[in-house]
Each structure stands twice: as C-alpha cells, then as structure tokens.
N, C-alpha and C positions, 0 to 999 in steps of 0.2 A: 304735077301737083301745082296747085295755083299759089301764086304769092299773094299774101295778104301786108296790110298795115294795122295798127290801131290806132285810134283818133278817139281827142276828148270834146264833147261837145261843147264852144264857151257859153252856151246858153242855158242847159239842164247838166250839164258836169258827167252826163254817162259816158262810155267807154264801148266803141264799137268799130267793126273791124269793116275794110274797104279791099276792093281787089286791086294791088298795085299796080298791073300792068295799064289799067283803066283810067285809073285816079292821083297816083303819086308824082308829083313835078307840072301835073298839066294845069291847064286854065278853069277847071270845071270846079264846080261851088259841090261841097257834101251835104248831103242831107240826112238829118240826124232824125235813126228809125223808131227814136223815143218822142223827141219834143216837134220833130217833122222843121226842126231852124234850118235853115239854107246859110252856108257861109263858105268859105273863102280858107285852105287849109292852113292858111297862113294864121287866123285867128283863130286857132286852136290850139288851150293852154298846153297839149302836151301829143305828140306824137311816138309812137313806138313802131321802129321798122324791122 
C-alpha cells in the first residue's frame, strides 16, 4: 500500500495528498492540483503525515 502525506496549499488553502516515498523530506517543489502554485514543502501552512 502506498504511503501518502497531506499538504495545505499556502496559496488557495486546499488540502491535498502527495506520495511520500516521492515527495516527503526531498528537494522537489509540490504542485498544487487546485490553484497549479509550485512551492517548496517547507511553506506550507500545515502538513499531516
């Protein structure tokens, strides 16, 4: 079964989920599947793992 995270967009505030093995601790920018913002996991107001 795949690990997920969830992430809050700092730009539109939505709430949407990321594959951890891919995404959690690395360098790569998320991209948010609502407002399409590109940022940095670090500015995002709220993480859930």
């Amino acid at each position: 079964m795949a690990r997920i995270f969830w992430v809050v967009c700092p730009g539109c505030k939505e709430r949407f989920y990321a594959h951890y093995e891919d995404f959690r601790h690395k360098p790569w920018k998320l991209r948010c599947p609502f407002c399409e913002l590109e940022f940095a996991q670090e500015e995002s107001p709220r993480i859930d793992e």
